[in-house]
N, C-alpha and C positions, 0 to 999 in steps of 0.2 A: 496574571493574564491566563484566558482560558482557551486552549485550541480544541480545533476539534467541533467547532460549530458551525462554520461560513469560510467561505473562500475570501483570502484578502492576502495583498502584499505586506510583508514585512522585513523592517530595517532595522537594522543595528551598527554601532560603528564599523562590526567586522563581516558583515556579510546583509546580502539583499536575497531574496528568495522570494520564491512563493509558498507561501502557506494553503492549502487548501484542504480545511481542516473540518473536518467534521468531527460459531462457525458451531451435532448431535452429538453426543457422548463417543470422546475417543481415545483409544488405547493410542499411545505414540510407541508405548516398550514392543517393536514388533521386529521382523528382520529389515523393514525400510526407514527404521526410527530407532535411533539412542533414547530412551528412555528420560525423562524429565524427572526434577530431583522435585523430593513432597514440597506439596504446598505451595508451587508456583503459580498454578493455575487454578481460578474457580473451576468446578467437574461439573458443565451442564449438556442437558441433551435438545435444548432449542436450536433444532435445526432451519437456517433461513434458507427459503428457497429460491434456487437459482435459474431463470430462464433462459431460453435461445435469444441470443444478443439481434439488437436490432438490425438489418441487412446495411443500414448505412455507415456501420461501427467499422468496417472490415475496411471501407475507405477513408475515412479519417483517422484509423492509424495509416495507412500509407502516405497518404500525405504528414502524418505527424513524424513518420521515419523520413519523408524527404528533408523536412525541417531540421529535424537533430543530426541527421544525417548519418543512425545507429539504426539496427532494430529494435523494433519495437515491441512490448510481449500484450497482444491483441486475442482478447478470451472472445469463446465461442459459447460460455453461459455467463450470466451478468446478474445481478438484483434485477430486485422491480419497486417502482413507484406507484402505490395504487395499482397495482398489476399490470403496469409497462414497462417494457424495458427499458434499462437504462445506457444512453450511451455517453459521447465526450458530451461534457455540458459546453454551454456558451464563452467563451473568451471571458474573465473579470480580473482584473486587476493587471498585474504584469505579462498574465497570459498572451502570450504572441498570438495562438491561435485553437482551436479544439485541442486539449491535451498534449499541448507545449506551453513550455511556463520556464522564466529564469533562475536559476541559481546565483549564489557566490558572487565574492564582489569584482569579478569579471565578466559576471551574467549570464555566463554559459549555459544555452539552450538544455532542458531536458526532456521526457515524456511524463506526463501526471493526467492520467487516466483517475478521477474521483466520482467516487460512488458513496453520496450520504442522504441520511432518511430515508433510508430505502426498509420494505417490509419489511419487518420482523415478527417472528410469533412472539406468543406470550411466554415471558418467564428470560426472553431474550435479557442480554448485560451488555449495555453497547457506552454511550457516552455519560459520562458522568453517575456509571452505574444506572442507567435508566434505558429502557427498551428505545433506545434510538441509535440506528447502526451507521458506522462512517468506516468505510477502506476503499483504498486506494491500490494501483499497479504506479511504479513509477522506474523508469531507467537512467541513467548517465553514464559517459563513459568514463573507465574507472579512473582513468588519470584524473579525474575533478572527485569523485568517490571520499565521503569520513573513509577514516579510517574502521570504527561500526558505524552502522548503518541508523541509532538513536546512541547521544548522549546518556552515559550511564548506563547502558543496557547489558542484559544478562545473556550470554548465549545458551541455550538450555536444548540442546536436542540439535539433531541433522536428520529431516527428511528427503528419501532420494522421492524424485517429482516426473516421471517423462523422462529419465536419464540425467537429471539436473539435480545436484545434491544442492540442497536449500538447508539453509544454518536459520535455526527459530531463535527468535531475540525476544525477552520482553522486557521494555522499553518502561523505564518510571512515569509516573505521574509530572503534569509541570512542576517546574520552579524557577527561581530567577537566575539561579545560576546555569540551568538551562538555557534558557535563553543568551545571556551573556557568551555562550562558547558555544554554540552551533550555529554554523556557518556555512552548512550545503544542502538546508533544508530540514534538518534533521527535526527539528522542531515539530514537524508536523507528526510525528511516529512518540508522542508525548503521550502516553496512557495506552499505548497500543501493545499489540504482540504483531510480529511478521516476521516474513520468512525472505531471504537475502541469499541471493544468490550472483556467479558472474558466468560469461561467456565470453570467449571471445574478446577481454576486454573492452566489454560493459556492466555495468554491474545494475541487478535488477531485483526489487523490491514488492513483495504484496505484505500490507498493514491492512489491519485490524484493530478497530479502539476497543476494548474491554480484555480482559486476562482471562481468557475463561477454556475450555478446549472445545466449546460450540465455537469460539472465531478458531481455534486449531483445523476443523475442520472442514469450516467455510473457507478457507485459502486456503487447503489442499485442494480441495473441487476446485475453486477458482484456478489457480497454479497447474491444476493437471488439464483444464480447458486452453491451455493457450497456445498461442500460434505466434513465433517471433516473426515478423511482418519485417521485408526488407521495402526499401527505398523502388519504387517503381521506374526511375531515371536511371 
């Protein structure tokens, strides 16, 4: 099974979730960054670029934070589509509504903000090794939270973000036995790298599909754009 292409719900005996699956050359060894061990990451400098989010993105996280009833982490630069921006897409599968989606086999509400096929330049590593880019912002509170944030994943560095120390994971390729034992979503951070961070207890998530340190450094720009958005009620 291949993630990382389409938005779709997915079952297992031990967990229901959503799937919705679809960064320029950067030094991490710095005073805001642990250093990464050789050869974790491809070294590219395809920088994707990020626009001013669209004006109606700032209210559908507010309502997506009434829904979960957490904040939510709501960026202020976003991809582009054909050079528009991108914001919550439409409701598809388990989706409750823009950018809430179920987990776990209690179905506990989360936030899943997904951004795929969105620009990329040339020479970009996004899905399946091919110039097509897929990540994601997602939240939950931690008490529903893996224990990491992808099955099998490697922690490899801690960047501090806005005051937010973010732990960089990257996360293996599928397999079946992946699948078989993730059970909070995890599954969609299958081929990915991202950075994990918590607040407050919740715990909050930007992925990236491709290993490379262009997504290292498109999800620090994204990560340092954002805005945890409370509940307006």
């Amino acid at each position: 099974m291949s993630f990382g292409t389409s938005p779709r719900l997915r079952t297992c005996p031990y967990a229901v979730f959503v799937a919705v699956f679809t960064f320029s050359l950067v030094s991490l060894a710095s005073s805001s960054a642990e250093a990464l061990g050789p050869g974790q990451l491809q070294r590219s400098s395809a920088r994707v670029q990020l626009v001013s989010a669209p004006p109606s993105l700032m209210s559908q996280c507010a309502a997506a934070a009434t829904l979960v009833q957490i904040p939510v982490p709501c960026p202020s630069l976003v991809p582009s589509h054909n050079g528009d921006a991108l914001g919550c897409p439409a409701p598809v599968g388990a989706q409750v509504a823009p950018c809430v989606g179920l987990e776990g086999v209690t179905e506990y509400r989360v936030f899943f903000l997904n951004f795929e096929d969105f620009d990329v330049p040339r020479g970009y590593v996004g899905i399946d090794g091919k110039p097509v880019g897929h990540l994601f912002l997602e939240a939950r509170r931690l008490v529903d939270a893996p224990k990491v944030p992808c099955v099998g994943g490697r922690r490899s560095g801690a960047i501090d973000i806005k005051g937010w120390r973010t732990i960089l994971y990257v996360c293996p390729r599928d397999s079946s036995s992946i699948e078989r034992v993730a059970r909070h979503g995890e599954g969609a951070n299958v081929g990915h790298i991202l950075l994990d961070w918590r607040v407050n207890g919740v715990e909050y998530v930007a992925s990236a599909h491709g290993h490379t340190t262009a997504n290292v450094a498109l999800l620090r720009r994204l990560v340092g754009s954002l805005t945890l958005v409370q509940s307006p009620s």
